[in-house]
N, C-alpha and C positions, 0 to 999 in steps of 0.2 A: 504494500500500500504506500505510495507516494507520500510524502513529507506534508503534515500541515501547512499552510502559506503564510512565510512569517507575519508577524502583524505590522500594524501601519506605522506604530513608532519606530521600527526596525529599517522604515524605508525611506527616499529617498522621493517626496513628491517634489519639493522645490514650489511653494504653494506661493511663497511673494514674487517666484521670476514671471513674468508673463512669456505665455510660448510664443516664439518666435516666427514670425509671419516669411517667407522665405520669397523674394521677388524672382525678378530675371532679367541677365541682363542685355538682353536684344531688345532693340527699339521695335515695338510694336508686338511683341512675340509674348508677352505677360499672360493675357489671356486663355492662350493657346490650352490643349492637353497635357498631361507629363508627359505622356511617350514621346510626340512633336519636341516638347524644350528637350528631353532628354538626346532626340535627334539633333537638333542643330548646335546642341552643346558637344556634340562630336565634332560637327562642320567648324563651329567658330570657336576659338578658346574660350575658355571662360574670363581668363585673366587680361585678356585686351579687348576681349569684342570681336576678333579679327580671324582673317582665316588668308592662306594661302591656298589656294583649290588650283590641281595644275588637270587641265581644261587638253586631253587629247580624244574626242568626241567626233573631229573630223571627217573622221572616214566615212559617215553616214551619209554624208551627200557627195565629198572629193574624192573619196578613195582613198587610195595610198601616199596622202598627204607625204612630202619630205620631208623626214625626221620620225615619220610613224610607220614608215618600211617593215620595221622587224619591231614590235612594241615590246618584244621579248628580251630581246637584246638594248633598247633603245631610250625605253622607259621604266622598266620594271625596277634597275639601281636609283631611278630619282622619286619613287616611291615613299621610302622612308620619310625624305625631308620635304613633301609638303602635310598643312591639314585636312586637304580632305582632294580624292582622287574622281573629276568626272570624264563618264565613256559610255560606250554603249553593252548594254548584253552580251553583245556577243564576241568582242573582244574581254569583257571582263572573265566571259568565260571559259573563253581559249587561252588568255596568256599572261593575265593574271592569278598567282598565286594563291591558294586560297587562306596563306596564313597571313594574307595583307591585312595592317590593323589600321590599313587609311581606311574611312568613311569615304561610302563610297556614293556619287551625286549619280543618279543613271539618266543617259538620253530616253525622253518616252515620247519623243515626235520622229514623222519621218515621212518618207512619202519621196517624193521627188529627188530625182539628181542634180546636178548641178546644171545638166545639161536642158533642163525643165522651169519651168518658173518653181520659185522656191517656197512660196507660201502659202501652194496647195498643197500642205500637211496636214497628216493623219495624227491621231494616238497611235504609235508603234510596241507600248507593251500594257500587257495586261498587268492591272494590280496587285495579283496573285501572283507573277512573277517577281516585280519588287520585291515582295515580302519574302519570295523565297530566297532573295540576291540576300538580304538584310541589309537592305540598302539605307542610307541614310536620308536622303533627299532624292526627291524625281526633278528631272526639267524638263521645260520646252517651250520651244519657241514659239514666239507671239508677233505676228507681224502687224503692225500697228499701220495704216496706210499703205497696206500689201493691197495686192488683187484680191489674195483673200483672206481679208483681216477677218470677218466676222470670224469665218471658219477655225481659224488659228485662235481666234478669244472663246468660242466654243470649244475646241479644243483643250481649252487653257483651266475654261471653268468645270467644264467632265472629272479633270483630271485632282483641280482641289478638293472636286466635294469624294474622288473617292481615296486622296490621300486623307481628309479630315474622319473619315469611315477607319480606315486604318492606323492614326497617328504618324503617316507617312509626309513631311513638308514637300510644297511643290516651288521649284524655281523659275520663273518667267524669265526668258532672256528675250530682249526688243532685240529684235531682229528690223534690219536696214537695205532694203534692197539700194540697187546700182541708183538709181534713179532718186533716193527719200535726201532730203536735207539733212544733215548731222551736226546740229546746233540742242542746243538747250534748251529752248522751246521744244522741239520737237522731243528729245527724253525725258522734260519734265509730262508732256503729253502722255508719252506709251509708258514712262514708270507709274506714275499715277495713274493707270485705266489699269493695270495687270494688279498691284496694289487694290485698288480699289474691287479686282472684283474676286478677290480673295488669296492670289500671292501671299508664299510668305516669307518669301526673298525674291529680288530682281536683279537678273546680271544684266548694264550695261556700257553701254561705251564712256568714256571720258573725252570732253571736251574744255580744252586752257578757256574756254569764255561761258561761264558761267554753270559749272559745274556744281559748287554749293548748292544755286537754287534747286539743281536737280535730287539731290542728298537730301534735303531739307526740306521739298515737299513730297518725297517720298513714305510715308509713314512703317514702311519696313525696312530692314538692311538693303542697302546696295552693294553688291561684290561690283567691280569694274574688271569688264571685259578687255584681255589683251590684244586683242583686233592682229592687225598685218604684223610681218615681222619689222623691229625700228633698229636701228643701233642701239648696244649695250645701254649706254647711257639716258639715250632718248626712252628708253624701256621702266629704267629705274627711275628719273624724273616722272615721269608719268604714275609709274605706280606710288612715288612721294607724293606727289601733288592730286592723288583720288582719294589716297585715305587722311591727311591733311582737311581735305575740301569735305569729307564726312562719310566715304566709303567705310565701307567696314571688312575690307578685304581686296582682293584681287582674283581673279579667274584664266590665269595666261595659261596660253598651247605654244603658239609657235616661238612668242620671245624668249622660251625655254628651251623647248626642245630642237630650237634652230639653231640655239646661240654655239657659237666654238666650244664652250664646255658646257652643257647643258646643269651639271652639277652642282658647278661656281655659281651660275648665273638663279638656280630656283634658289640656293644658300643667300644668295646676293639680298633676291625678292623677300626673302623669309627676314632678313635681318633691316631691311624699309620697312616693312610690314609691321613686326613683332616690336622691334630697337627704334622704330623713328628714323634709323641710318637717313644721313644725307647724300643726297643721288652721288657726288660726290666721294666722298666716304665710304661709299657701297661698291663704286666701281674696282675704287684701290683695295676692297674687299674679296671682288670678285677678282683681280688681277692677282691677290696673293694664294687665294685656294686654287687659279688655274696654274698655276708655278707649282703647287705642290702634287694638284693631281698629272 
């Protein structure tokens, strides 16, 4: 017979501390489920707000992107050193290993090749497969003054009401065809419409003229999109001056996996991101880890 329970002077209520109310700390993310925070508390640190998310998703409309040749050989050593890893299915399931402990952000749009207009996308994976990836976060693109925007924001909205079923976050990325203006109007526009209609992060582009406003009227996280390949430098200013301006992160593929060391350069991004590094400072960062690798 189990022990009587000792009595109440014996124990430990702590009857004057009041219990402690426990926030969160993403903007806009308070409300959310635990599983959801418990998800994007993988994506973002906790200790800065911030994430490094290294973005090789390409192949779903380019193909054999340059740099994403062999992702076995290519990518899988810069794994370790970011916070959260996004791709599609079916590379994560050929050539990533499965004892990878990056959070992993999965493509769930698709449809079209490059050689097609691009923003007649579908949903590309079923929610029951996320679940079974254990994935961290879903994305997809939202074309915001595409051909077919509605589609794409339906697309957009299917897809949070059945991460919110699941506790699974959905990531909006504004998508820019050849033709759309790339100002700050225009991304406070498409962050604020994916936001608004249930986002609960948006990856997009950085622009030097008026980027704050786009951060600030955002009411969830923005990662900034690492768009074309730039020189080292132009690469690391830029990622200074998104999360500076109010990003809460970065989301680069090719200023990574293009650069001469691809290593140096996500070490580079991580120590802007995480340290504050000055673009500066970062580069002669990145110059002594390519010396040593």
């Amino acid at each position: 017979m189990p022990d009587v329970d000792a009595t109440k002077e014996s124990k430990q209520f702590f009857e004057d501390v009041p219990a402690k109310t426990t926030g969160f700390f993403l903007k806009g993310s308070g409300a959310l489920d635990w599983g959801m925070r418990n998800r994007l508390a993988r994506v973002f640190n906790p200790r800065d707000g911030r994430t490094v998310m290294l973005a090789i998703d390409h192949g779903y409309f380019q193909g054999p992107t340059t740099g994403l040749e062999r992702v076995d050989l290519n990518i899988v050593p810069l794994v370790p050193h970011c916070d959260a890893l996004m791709l599609t299915r079916g590379i994560l399931r050929s050539s990533i290993p499965s004892d990878c402990a990056a959070p992993i952000v999965l493509r769930a749009s698709g449809g079209p090749s490059i050689l097609k207009e691009l923003s007649n996308e579908e949903l590309a994976v079923d929610i029951e497969d996320a679940i079974r990836l254990n994935v961290a976060a879903v994305a997809i693109q939202v074309f915001i003054g595409g051909e077919f925007e509605t589609r794409s924001v339906h697309n957009m909205t299917r897809l949070v009401d059945l991460g919110l079923r699941y506790g699974i976050p959905v990531m909006a990325v504004t998508a820019v065809g050849k033709e759309m203006v790339r100002d700050a109007k225009y991304f406070r526009l498409a962050c604020r419409i994916c936001a608004e209609l249930g986002a609960h992060l948006v990856k997009t582009y950085y622009v030097p003229d008026g980027f704050a406003t786009v951060t600030a009227s955002c009411p969830v996280p923005i990662v900034m999109a690492g768009g074309k390949k730039l020189p080292e430098l132009e690469a690391l200013t830029m990622a200074y001056n998104a999360v500076q301006e109010g990003a809460a992160g970065v989301d680069m593929g090719r200023n990574i996996f293009q650069s001469d060391c691809p290593k140096a350069m996500i070490k580079a991004i991580g120590k802007v991101v995480h340290a504050n590094l000055k673009p500066a400072e970062a580069l002669e960062y990145l110059a002594s880890v390519s010396r040593e690798a």
